[in-house]
C-alpha positions in Angstrom: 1.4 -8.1 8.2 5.0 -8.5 7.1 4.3 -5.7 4.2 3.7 -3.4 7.0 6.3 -4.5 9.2 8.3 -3.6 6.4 7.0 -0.3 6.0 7.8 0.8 9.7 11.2 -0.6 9.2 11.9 0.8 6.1 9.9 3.7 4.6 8.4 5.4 7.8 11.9 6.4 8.8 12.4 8.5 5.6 8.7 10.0 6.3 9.6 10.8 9.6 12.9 12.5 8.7 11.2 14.4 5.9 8.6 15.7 8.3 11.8 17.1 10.7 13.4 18.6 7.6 10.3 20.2 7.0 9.7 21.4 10.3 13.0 22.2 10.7 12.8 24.7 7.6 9.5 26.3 8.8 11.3 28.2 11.5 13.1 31.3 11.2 16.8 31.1 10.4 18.8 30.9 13.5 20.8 34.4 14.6 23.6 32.9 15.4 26.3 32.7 12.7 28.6 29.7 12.4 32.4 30.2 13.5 33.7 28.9 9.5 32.6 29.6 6.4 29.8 27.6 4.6 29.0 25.3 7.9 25.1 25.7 6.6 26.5 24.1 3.7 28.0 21.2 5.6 24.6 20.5 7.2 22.7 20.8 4.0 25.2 17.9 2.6 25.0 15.7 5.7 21.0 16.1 6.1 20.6 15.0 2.7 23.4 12.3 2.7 21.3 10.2 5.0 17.6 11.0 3.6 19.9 9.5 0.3 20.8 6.6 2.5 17.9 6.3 3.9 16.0 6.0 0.5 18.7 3.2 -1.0 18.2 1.4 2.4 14.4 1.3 1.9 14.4 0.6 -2.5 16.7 -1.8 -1.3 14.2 -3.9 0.0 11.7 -3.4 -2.3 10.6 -5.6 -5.6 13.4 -3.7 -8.0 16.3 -4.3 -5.3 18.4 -6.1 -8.1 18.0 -2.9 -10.4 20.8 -1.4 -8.7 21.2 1.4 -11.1 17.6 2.3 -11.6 17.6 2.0 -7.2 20.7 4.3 -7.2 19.1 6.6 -8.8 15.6 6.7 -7.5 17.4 7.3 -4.2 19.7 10.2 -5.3 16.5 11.7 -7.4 14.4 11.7 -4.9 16.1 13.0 -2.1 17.6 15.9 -3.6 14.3 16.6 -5.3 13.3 17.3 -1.6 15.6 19.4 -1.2 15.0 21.6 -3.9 11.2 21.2 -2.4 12.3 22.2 0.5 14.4 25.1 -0.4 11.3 26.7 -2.4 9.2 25.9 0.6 11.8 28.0 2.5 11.3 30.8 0.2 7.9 31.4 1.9 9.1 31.0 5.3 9.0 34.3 6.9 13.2 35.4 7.5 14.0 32.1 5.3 15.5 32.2 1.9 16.1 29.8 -1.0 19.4 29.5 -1.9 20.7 27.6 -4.9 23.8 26.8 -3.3 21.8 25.0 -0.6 20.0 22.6 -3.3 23.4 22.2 -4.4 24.4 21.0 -1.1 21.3 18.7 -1.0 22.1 16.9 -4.3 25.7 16.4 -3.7 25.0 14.8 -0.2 21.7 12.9 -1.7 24.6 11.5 -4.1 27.0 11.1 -1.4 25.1 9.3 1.2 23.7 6.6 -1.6 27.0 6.0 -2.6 28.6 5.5 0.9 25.8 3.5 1.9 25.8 1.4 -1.1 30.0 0.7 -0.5 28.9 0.0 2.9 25.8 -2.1 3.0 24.9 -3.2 -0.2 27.7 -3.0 -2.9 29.2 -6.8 -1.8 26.0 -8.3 -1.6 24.6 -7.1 -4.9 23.5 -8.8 -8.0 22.6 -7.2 -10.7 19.8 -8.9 -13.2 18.7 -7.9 -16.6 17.7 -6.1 -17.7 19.3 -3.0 -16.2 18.3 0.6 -16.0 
């Protein structure tokens, strides 16, 4: 019982956020164009700063949570390799395109959002054990 508790608390949230990303994506672009520059840009980086949180949050608890660097980067890698899912998925989306600058987006907040929510949450509780990643 407890490993599924853990599941709801933990790893259903990034399912869930992955199925709105999805959805999200599966609709035309809106018409509407932002009042500044790049503003899709901003939300790409945000989106996928807290599907990165999210992630470190959730390897956090798992059985490598003292791996910090091998949980770092599990989080970062798979997170923005969503993104780049998602912008190909996009590419077949009728009036959607993929756009490398978007994935670019995605990685940099993937990286961001681990690394804020590791400063935040988990980098003055951690212990590292050997051996590392």
């Amino acid at each position: 019982m407890e490993k599924l508790n853990k599941f709801f608390i933990y790893w259903f949230p990034i399912l869930l956020y992955c199925l709105l990303i999805f959805i999200q994506s599966s609709h035309p672009s809106p018409d509407i164009t932002p009042r500044w520059p790049y503003f899709d840009k901003v939300l790409h980086f945000t989106a996928y700063a807290l599907l990165g949180a999210l992630f470190l949050r959730a390897f956090n608890t798992s059985q490598i949570k003292h791996q910090l660097k091998l949980i770092f980067t599990l989080s970062v890698l798979f997170s923005s390799l969503y993104g780049i899912s998602d912008e190909i998925h996009q590419s077949f989306v009728p009036y959607r395109t993929a756009d490398v600058m978007d994935a670019l987006a995605d990685i940099l907040g993937s990286a961001f959002g681990v690394y804020i929510f590791f400063k935040i949450k988990i980098g003055k509780h951690a212990k590292i054990t050997k051996p590392g990643f």
